[in-house]
MARTI-15597 format. One line per 10 residues: number of its first residue (from 1); for each residue x, y, z of C-alpha. Coordinates in Angstrom, 1 decimal, decimal comma, padded with zeros to 4 digits. Layout:
BEGIN
NUM> X:Y:Z  ...
//
This chain:
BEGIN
1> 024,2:034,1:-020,7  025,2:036,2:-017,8  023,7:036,5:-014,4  020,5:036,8:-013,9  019,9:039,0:-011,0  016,9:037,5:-008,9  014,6:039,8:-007,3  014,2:040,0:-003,1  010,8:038,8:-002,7  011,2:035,9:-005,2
11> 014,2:034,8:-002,8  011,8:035,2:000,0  009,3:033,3:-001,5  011,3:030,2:-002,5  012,9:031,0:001,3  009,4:030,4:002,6  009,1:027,7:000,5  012,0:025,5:001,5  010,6:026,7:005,1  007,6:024,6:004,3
21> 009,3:022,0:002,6  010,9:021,4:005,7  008,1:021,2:007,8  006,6:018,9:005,6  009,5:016,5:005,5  010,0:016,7:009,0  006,3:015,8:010,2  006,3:013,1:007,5  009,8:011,9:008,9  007,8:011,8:012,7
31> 004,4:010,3:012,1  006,5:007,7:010,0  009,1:006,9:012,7  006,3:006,5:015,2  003,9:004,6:013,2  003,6:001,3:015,5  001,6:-000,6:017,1  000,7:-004,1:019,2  -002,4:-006,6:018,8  -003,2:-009,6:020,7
41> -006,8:-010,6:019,0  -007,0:-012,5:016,9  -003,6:-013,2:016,7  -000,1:-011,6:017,9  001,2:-009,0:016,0  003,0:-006,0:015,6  003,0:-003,7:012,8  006,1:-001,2:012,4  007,4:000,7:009,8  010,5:-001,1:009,7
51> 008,8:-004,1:008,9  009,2:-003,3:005,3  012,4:-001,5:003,6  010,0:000,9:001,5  008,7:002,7:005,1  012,6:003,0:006,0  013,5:004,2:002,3  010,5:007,2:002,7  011,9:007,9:006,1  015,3:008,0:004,8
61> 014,7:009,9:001,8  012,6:012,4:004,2  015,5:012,7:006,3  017,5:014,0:003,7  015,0:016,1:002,1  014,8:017,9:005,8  018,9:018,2:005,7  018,6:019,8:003,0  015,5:022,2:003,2  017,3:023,3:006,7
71> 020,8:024,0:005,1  019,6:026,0:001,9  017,1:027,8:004,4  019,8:028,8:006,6  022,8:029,5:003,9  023,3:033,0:002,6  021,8:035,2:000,4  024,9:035,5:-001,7  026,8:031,9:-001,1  027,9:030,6:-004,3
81> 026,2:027,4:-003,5  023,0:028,7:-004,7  023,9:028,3:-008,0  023,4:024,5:-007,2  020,2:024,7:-005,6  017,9:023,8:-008,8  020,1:021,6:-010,0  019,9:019,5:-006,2  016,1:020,6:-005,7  015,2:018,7:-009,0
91> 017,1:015,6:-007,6  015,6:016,2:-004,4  012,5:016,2:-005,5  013,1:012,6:-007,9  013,7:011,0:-004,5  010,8:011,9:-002,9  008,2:011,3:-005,8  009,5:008,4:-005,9  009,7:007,0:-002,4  006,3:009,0:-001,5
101> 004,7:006,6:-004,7  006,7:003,4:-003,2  004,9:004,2:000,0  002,0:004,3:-001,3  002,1:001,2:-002,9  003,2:-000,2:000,4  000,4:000,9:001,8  -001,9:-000,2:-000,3  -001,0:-003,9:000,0  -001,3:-003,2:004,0
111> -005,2:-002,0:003,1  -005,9:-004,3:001,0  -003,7:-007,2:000,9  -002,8:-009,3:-002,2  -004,9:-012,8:-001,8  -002,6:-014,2:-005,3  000,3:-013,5:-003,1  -001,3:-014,8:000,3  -000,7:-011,4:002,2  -003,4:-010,6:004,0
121> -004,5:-007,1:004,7  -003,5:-006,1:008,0  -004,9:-002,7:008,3  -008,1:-003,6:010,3  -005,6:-005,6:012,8  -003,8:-002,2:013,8  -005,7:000,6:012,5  -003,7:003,4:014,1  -000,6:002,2:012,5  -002,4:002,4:009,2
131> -003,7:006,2:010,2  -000,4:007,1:010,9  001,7:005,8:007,7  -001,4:007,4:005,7  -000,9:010,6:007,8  002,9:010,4:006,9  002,7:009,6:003,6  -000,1:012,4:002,6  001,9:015,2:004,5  005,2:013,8:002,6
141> 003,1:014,1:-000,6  003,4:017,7:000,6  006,6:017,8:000,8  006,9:016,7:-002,7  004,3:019,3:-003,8  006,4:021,7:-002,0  009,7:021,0:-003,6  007,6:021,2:-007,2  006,7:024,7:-006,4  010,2:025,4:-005,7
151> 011,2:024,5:-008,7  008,6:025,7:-010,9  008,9:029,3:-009,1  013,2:029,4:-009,0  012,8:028,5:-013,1  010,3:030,8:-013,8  012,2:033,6:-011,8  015,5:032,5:-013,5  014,2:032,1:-017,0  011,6:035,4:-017,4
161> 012,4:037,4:-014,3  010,2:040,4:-015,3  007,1:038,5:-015,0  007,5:038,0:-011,2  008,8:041,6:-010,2
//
């Protein structure tokens, strides 16, 4: 097979796509680093993301997903390194299905709690903590979504090019 010459505005459009990608990793990266919070009644606490290590894997994994939204948004048009970018946007976008879906289960069991397990739900404790990490995790579900039209549009482009000229 010999190269396949992708048109300008499909490069544009995956280029505005990693744009929002990016900005979609980034905020999720934000509300989740500053998702924390203090309570005194009815007993001390304080909820952070760090508590557990599936909140620091989703900011992590959205950390690298914004590294690497920002470098293939800024590299050039006609860097060899594009020829990786499916290949890396596919395993990009593994990681943050599947730390987005950890998350979530994480933050179910702060909703609700688990009574077999004795953890009790701590959500109506420190409600804006729970605002935020569902904030985070919906706008990284973005990110995700994001990354899947990347892909779906850089295939499409590569494997039937005449349908998006």
């Amino acid at each position: 097979m010999g190269d396949v010459e992708i048109p300008a505005l499909v490069k544009q459009i995956v280029r505005g796509l990693r744009g929002l990608a990016f900005l979609a990793t980034v905020l999720a990266t934000s509300f989740m680093a500053a998702s924390h919070e203090k309570t005194i009644f009815p007993f001390a606490y304080k909820a952070d993301y760090t508590d557990l290590m599936l909140f620091k894997a989703f900011l992590g994994s959205n950390i690298a997903a914004s590294l690497y939204s920002f470098f293939f948004v800024c590299l050039p048009p006609k860097s060899l390194l594009w020829r990786l970018a499916i290949v890396l946007d596919v395993i990009m976008f593994g990681l943050l299905a599947a730390m987005d879906s950890a998350a979530i289960a994480a933050a179910y069991l702060h909703k609700y709690g688990d009574s077999q397990a004795l953890w009790p739900p701590i959500c109506s404790q420190v409600p804006t903590y729970c605002y935020r990490v569902i904030l985070a995790i919906s706008i990284g579900l973005g990110g995700v979504f994001m990354f899947l039209l990347i892909i779906i549009y850089s295939i499409s482009a590569i494997l039937n090019p005449l349908i998006l000229v």
